[in-house]
N, C-alpha and C positions, 0 to 999 in steps of 0.2 A: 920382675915378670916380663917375657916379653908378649910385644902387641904386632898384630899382623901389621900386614901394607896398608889395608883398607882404613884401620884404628888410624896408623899415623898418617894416611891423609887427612882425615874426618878431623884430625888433633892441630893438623897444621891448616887446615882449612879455616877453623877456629879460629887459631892464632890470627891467621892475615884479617879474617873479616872484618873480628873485635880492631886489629891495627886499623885497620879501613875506615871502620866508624869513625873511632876518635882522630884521624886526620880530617876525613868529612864534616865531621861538626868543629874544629880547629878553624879548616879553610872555610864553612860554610858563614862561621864567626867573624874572620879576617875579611870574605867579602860584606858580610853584612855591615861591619863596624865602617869600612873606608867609603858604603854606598851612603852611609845615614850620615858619618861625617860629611862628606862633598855634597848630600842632600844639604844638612843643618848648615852648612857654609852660607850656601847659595839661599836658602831661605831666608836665616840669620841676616844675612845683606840687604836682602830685599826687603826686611820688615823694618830693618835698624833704619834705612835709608827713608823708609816712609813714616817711620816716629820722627825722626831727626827733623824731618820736612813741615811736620803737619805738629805742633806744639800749641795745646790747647789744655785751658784750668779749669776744672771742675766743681763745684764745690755742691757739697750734700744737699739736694732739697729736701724740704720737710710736705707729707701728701695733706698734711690740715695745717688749714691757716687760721693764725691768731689776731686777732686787731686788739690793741692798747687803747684802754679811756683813759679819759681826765685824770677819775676818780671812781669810786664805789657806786656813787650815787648814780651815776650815768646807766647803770643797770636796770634797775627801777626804771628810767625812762626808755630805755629800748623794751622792757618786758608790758609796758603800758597797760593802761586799767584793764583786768580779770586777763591780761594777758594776746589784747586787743592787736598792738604793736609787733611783737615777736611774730603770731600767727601771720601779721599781712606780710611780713617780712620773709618768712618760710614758706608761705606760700607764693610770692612774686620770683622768688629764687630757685624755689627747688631744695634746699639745700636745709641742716639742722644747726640749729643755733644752739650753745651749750654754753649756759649761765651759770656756774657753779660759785664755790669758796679760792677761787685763783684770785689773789687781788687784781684789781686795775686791767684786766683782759677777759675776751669774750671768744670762744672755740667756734672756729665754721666747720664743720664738715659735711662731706658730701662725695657721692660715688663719682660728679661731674667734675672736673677742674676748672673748667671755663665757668660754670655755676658757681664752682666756689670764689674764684674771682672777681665774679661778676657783684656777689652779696658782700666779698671784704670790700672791695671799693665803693658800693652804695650805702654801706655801714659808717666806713670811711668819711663818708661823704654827708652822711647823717648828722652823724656823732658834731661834728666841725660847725653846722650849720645850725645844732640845737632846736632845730622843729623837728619832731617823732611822730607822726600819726600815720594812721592808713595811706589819708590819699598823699601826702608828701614821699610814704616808703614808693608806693607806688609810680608816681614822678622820676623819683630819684634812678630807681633801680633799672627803668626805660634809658634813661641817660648815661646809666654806669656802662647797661648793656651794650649801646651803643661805639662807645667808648670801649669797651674790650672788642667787638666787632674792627674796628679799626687798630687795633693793635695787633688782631691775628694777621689784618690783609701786611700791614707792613712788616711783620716778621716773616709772612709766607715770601714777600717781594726779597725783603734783604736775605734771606737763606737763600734765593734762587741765584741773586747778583753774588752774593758771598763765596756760592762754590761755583759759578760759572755757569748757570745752566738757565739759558731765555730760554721766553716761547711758551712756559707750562701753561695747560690750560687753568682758568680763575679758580675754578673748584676743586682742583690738586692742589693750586698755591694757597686755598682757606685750609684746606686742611693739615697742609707742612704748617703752615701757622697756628694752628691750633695746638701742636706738637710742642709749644715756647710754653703749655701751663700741663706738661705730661710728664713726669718721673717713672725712670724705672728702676728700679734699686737705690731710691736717692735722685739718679742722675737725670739731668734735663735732657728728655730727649731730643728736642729739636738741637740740643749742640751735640749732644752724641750723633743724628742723620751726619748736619753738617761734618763732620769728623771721619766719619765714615766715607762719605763721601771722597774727603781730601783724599783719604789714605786710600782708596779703592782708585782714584787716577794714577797716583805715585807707583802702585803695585801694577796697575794696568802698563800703566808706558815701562816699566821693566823688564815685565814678561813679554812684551809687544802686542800686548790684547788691545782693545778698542777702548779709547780715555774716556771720549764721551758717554759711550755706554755706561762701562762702570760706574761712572760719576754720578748719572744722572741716577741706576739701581740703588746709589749708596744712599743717597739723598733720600731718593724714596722709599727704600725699602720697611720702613715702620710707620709708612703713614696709614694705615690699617689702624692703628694705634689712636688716630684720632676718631674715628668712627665704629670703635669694635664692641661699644656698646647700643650702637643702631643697628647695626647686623648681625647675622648667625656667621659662626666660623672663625677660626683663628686671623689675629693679624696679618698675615703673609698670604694667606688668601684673600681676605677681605680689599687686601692692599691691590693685591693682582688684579682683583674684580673692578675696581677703580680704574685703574690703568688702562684695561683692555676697554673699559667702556667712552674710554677719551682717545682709544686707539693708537695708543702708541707701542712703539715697535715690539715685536715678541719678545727680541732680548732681554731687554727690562722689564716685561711683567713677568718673565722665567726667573731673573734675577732677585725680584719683589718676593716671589711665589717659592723660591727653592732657599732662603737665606736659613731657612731653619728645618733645609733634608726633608720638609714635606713634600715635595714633589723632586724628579729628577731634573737634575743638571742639563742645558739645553741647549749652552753654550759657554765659552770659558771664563765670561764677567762674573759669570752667577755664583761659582765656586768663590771665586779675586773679594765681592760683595760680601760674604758670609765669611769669608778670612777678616776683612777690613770692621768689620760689625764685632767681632770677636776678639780684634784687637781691643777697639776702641771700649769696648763695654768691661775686658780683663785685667786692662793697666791699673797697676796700684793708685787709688785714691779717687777712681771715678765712680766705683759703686759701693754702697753700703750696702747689708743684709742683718736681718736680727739674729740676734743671741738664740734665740729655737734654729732658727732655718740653717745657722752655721752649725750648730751642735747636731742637730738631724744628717747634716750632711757628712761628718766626720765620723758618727756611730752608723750610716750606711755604706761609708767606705769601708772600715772595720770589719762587719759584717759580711759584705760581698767577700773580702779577703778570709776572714774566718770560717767560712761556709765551706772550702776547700779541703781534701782529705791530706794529711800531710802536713799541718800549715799549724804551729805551736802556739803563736801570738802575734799581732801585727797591729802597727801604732800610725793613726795617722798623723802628717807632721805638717811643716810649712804651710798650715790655713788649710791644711787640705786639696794642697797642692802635689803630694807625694803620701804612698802608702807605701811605709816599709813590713817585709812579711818574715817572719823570723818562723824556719820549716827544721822539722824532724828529720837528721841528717840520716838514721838508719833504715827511713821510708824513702825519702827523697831524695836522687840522686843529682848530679851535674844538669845530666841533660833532660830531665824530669826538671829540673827547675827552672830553666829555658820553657818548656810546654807551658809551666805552672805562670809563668808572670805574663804570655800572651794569652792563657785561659781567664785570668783576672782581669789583665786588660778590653778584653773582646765583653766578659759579664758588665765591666763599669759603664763601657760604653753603650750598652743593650737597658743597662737598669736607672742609669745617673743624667739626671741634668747640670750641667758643671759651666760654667767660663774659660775657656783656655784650654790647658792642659793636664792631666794629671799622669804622676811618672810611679809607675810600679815597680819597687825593688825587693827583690828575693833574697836575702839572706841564709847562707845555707854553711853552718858554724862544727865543723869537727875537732875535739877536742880530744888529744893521747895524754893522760894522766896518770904518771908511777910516782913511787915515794923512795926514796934511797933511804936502807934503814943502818 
């Protein structure tokens, strides 16, 4: 049949467009992949140079502590007649004492750490001395106090000598000190600040940002952490609210205050700070998490990816470090699959709290199957 002029314009107009696209999305590909490459280069350096630099050991804390007796019997005498001894004890502390069938040990817990400290060592300190009563717990536990009191100020002094940063005022150095009986995921936070710290200078003097600044945001920025159950509000503000009330420079209470995208960016520490905080908290072997919270997190990766229309099955792999998403090839197309892995990606980051990074890959599987008979 033939087709007029108009037909075979309209037919070749076609033709070129469709050509058009798929070299548009080709080259749009080619520059994407060479800009992320020379990005991930140049990032890649910048971080490797600041792990390389900044090499520190972690090891798992645990949030309840145990003290060891003698013996069984020792029980009976910290529980003292009608239970006289324990009450003074819980009461001087703050904190519960947990007497059970564990041989040869005695559970402290408690919502304070420094409280918990404060009761292992005045337990400690019991137990060793073999007099148990009211006014002795009562003695003791003034003198434990004490005693962890001067261990805060000397861990607030050596983390400021440690990363470089004189001058703080006393009541920001009690409280980085206080930071040496805080776990977050396991990890001690006062060596995670430290850490941060480091690596927020290393990344600072790379990019040409301000050392000091950074340094000093890194250091502080979770000491919020020491007082976030005296005040209303998250750590990062609470932290801020400290900072400004000792007056120091904007940049570091912007820095304190935006490390976790609560508030905006104010200057370019504040980003450098929540890079160096995210290193240090995501490297293999500094945090723990329980078997619920990893499993919750791997069936809400699943999830957000299953939720998608198009999308057959999808497995999360690597800890949860990667979601592979395996799509119905006769719904989803090439560049339909491109859309589909920045539409998962933009849900994870809107739905998910995560460590690091996680990497979305689309899988999209055409199979031609004859049989030679």
């Amino acid at each position: 049949s033939q087709m007029s002029a108009e037909e075979a314009k309209q037919l070749l107009l076609e033709a070129v467009r469709e050509q058009a696209e798929r070299d548009a999305v080709r080259l749009s590909r080619a520059i994407e992949r060479n800009a992320r490459e020379e990005a991930e280069d140049k990032a890649r350096d910048v971080v490797v140079t600041a792990i390389q630099r900044v090499m520190s050991d972690h090891t798992a804390e645990m949030t309840v502590s145990v003290v060891a007796l003698p013996s069984d019997e020792m029980k009976g005498r910290i529980i003292g007649r009608e239970g006289r001894n324990i009450r003074a004890l819980e009461q001087a502390t703050g904190i519960d004492l947990i007497i059970d069938d564990t041989p040869e040990s005695v559970l402290i817990s408690g919502f304070d750490p420094v409280r918990r400290e404060v009761a292992r060592l005045a337990l400690t300190k019991l137990i060793q001395d073999g007099r148990i009563h009211p006014g002795r717990i009562e003695e003791v536990v003034a003198k434990a106090r004490a005693e962890v009191d001067l261990v805060i100020r000397q861990a607030g002094d050596a983390a400021a000598y440690e990363t470089g940063v004189p001058g703080l005022p006393p009541e920001i150095l009690k409280m980085l000190g206080r930071l040496k009986f805080r776990t977050s995921y396991g990890q001690n936070v006062l060596k995670h600040v430290i850490e941060t710290s480091r690596l927020a200078a290393v990344i600072a003097a790379e990019v040409g940002a301000d050392i000091q600044i950074a340094k000093v945001g890194g250091l502080l920025h979770d000491i919020g952490k020491a007082m976030d159950h005296e005040a209303e509000g998250g750590h990062a503000a609470i932290g801020a609210q400290l900072a400004a009330r000792h007056n120091m420079p904007m940049k570091i209470i912007n820095a304190i205050a935006a490390h976790h995208q609560e508030v905006e960016y104010a200057c370019v520490e504040a980003p450098i700070v929540q890079i160096a905080d995210a290193i240090s908290a995501s490297r293999p072997g500094a945090r723990g998490e329980s078997m619920d919270t990893y499993v919750k997190r791997l069936e809400d990766l699943q999830g957000i990816a299953n939720s998608f229309e198009g999308v057959e099955k999808s497995f999360a792999v690597q800890a949860g470090r990667e979601v592979r998403i395996l799509v119905r090839p006769e719904e989803i197309d090439d560049l339909a699959s491109m859309r589909l892995a920045r539409d998962i990606v933009r849900k994870i980051e809107e739905s998910l709290t995560y460590p690091g990074q996680i990497k979305v890959t689309v899988i999209r599987e055409t199979r031609a199957v004859e049989y030679a008979k």
